[in-house]
C-alpha positions as CSV (number, residue, x, y, z in Angstrom):
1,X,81.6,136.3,84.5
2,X,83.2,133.9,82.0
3,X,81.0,133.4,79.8
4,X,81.0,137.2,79.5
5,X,84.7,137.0,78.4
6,X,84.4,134.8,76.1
7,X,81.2,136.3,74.0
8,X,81.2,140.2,74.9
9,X,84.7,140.8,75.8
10,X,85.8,138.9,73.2
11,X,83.9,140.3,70.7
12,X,84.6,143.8,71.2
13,X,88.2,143.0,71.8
14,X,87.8,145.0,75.5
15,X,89.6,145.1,78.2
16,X,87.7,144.8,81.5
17,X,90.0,146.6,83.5
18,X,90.9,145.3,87.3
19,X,92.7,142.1,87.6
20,X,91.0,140.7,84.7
21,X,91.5,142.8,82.1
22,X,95.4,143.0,83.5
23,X,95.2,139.1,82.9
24,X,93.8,139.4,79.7
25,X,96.4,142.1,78.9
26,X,99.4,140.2,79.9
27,X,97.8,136.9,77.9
28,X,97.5,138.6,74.9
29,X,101.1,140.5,75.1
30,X,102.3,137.2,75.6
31,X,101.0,136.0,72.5
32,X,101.7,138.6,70.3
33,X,105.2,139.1,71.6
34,X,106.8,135.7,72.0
35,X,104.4,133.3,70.6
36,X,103.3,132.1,74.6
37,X,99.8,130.9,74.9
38,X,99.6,131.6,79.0
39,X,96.5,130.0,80.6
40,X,93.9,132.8,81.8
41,X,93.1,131.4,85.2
42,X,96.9,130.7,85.9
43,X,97.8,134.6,85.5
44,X,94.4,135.4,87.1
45,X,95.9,133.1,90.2
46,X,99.0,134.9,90.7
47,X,97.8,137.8,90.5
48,X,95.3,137.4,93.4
49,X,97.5,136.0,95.3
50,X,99.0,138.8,97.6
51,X,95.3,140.6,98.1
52,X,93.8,137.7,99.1
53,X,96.1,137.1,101.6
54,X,96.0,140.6,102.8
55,X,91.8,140.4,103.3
56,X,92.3,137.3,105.0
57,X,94.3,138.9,107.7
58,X,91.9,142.0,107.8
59,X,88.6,141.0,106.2
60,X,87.9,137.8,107.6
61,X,88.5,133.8,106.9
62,X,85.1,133.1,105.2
63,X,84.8,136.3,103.2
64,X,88.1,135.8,101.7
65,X,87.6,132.1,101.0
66,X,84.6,132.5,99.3
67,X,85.9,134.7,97.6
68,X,89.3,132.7,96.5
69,X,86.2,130.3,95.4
70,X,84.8,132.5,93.1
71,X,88.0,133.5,91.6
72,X,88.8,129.9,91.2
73,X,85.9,128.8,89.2
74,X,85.9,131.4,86.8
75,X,89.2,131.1,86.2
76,X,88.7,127.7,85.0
77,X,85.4,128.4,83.4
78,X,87.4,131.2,81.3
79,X,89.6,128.7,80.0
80,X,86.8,125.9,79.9
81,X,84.0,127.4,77.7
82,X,85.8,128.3,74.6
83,X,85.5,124.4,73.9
84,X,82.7,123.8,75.5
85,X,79.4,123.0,73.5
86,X,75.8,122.5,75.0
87,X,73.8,120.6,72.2
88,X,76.5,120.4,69.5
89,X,77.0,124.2,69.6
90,X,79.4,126.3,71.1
91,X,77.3,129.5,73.0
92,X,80.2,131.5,73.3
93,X,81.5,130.9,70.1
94,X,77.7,132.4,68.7
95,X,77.2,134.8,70.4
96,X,80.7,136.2,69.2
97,X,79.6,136.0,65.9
98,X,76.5,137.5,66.5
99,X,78.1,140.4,67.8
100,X,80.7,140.9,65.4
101,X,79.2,142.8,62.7
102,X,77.3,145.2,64.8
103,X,78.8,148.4,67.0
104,X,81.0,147.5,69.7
105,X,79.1,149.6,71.6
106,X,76.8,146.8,72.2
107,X,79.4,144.4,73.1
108,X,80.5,147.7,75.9
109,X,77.0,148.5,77.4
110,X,75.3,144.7,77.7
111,X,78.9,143.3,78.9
112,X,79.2,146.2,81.4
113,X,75.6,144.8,83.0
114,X,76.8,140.9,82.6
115,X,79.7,142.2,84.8
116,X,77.9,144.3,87.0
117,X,75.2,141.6,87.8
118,X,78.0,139.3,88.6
119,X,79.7,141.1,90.8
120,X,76.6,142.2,92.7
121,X,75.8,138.3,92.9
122,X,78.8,138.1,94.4
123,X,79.0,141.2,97.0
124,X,75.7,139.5,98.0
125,X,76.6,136.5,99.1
126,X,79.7,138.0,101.2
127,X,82.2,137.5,98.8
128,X,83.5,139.0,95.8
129,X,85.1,138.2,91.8
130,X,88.4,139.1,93.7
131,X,91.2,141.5,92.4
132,X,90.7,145.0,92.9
133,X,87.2,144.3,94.5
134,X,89.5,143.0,97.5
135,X,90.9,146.8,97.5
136,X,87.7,147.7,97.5
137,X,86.3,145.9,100.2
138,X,89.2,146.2,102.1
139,X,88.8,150.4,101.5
140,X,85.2,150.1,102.5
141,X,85.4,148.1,106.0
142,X,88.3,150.4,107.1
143,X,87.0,153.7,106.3
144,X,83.8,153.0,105.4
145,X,84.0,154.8,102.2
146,X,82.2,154.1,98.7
147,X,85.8,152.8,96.5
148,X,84.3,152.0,93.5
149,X,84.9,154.9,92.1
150,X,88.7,155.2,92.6
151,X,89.1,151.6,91.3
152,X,87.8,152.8,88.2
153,X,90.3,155.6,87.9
154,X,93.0,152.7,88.7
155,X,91.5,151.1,85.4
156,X,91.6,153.7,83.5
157,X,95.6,153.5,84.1
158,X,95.2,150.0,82.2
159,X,93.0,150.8,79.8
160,X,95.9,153.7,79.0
161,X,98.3,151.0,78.6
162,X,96.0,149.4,76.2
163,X,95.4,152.5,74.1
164,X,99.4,152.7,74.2
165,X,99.9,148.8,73.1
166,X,96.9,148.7,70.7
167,X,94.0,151.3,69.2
168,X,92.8,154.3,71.0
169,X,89.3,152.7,70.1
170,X,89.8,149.4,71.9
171,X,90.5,151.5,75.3
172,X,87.8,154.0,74.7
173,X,85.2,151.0,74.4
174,X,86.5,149.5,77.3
175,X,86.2,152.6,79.2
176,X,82.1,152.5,78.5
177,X,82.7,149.0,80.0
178,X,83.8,149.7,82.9
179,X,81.7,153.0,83.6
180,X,78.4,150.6,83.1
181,X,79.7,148.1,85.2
182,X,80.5,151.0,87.9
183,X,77.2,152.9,88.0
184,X,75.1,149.3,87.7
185,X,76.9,147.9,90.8
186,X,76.4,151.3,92.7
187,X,72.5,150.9,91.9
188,X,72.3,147.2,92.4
189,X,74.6,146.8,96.0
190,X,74.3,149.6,98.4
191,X,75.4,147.4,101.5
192,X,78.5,150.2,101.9
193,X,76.6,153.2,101.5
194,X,74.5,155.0,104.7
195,X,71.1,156.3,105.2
196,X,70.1,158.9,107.5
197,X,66.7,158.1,109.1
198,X,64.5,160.7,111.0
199,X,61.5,159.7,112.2
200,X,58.8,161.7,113.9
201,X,56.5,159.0,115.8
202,X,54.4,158.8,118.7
203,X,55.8,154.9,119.8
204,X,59.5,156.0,120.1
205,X,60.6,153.2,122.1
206,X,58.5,150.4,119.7
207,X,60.5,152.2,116.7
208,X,63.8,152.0,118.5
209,X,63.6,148.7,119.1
210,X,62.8,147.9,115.5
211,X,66.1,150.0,114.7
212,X,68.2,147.9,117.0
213,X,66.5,144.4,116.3
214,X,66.9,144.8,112.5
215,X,70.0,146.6,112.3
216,X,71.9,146.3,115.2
217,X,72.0,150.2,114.9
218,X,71.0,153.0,117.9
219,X,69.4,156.1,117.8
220,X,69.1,159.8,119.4
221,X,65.9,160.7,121.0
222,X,64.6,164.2,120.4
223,X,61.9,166.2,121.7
224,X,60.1,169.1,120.2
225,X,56.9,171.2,119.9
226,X,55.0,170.5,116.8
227,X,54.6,173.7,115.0
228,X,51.0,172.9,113.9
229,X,49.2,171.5,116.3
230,X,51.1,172.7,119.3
231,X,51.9,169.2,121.0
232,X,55.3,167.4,121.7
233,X,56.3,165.5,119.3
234,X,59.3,163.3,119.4
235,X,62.4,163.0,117.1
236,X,64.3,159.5,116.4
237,X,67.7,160.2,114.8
238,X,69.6,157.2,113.4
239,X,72.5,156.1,110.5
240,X,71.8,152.7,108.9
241,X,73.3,150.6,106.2
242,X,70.9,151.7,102.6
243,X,70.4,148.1,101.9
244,X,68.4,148.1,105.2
245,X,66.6,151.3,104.8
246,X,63.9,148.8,103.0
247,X,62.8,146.4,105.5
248,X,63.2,148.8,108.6
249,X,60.5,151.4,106.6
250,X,58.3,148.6,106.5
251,X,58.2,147.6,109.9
252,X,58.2,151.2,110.8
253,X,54.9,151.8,109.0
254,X,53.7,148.4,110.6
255,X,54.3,149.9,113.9
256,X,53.0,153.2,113.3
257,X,51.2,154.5,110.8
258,X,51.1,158.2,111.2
259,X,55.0,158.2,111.7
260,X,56.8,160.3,109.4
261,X,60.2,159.2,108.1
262,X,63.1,161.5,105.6
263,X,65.7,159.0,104.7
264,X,68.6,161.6,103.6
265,X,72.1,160.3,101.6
266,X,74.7,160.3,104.1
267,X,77.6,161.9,102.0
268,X,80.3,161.2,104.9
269,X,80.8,159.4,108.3
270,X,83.0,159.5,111.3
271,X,82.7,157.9,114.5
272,X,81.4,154.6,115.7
273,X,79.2,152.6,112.9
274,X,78.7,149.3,113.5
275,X,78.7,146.7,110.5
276,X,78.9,143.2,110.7
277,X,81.9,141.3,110.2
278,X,82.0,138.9,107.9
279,X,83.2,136.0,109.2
């Protein structure tokens, strides 16, 4: 994630959005304005400050320390690798000028991924880059709703300051940021989106106790007449996490091979779900 600010950021002159790209913002109105060279990771610091606190209340101790972590290191990484150089050479610093003469576009797509990728990395290994992916989270454990998408109308509200303070352009780019980071992370992390699993099988009780072994998750028992072949058939009904729907199919198969399985997107929720808490 910092190196990321420092070569494609950088050289498309974008702004992230989120906490970030609000650091980045202030830093460079600073500059500009009175002549104040703030450090990134000090503005980046204050600004997590109050969310983290709130997801430590509500989230969980290890989630949101883990996650303070992260925020932490690239912080000081941000600041770090504009002087750094590995082999005499400074990375960032190149591939800036590589960048440079070609369409910001490119700079806005393959900076979108970076981001994306390291905020999956991060979502992964219970934590997250902090900012508004603490909203995020904390939208997502209490209602158990997908927020990416609301957080990226929230950075559109900064990237409108930007267009106000700087170029139309700059904000427009860092909108095609933001929108790759936002579709990437929904394909690469699905651990707050649901799966609907029905599954027709002959070994009912062997499939449920897959379901509840893997996932902690129940399910309904139906029974019904085949249309076919005239014979009962049985109906397992159950709501997973998607990131499981993977694992559980193959165990199912294992289990029985003639069962037939229709995962459906589950659009919307209520009622008891159980997901694991994070600390």
């Amino acid at each position: 994630m910092a190196f990321n600010i420092n070569s494609f950021v950088s050289a498309g002159g974008l702004i992230p959005g989120g906490f970030t790209g609000l650091a980045l913002l202030i830093r460079e109105v600073a500059l500009l304005s009175g002549g104040i060279r703030l450090p990134f990771s000090l503005i980046l610091y204050i600004l997590n400050a109050v969310p983290a606190i709130i997801c430590f209340r509500s989230i969980g101790r290890n989630f949101t320390l883990y996650s303070c972590l992260m925020v932490l290191v690239s912080g000081f990484l941000t600041d770090w690798i504009p002087g750094a150089e590995i082999g005499g050479v400074n990375v960032a610093a190149a591939v800036i000028e590589f960048l440079r003469p070609h369409d910001i576009l490119l700079s806005s797509v393959f900076g979108g991924l970076l981001n994306a990728v390291s905020i999956s990395l991060c979502l992964y290994a219970d934590a997250t880059s902090g900012g508004t992916d603490f909203i995020a989270i904390l939208i997502a454990e209490k209602y158990r709703k997908d927020a990416w998408n609301y957080i990226f109308a929230g950075n559109c509200v900064i990237l409108a300051v930007a267009a106000w303070l700087y170029s139309l352009d700059r904000a427009l780019y860092s909108i095609i940021f933001q929108f790759t980071t936002t579709i990437t992370l929904s394909l690469l992390y699905r651990g707050y989106q649901q799966r609907t699993l029905l599954i027709i099988t002959g070994k009912p009780d062997e499939i449920y106790t897959l379901i509840r072994e893997k996932t902690n998750h129940a399910a309904t028992l139906f029974k019904g007449v085949g249309s076919y072949e005239k014979v009962e058939r049985v109906l397992l009904y159950s709501v997973v996490a998607a990131n499981e729907v993977s694992g559980l199919m193959t165990a199912i198969k294992q289990a029985d091979e003639k069962a037939f399985v229709n995962v459906l997107k589950t659009e919307q929720l209520n009622g008891r779900f159980y997901h694991r808490r994070r600390d």
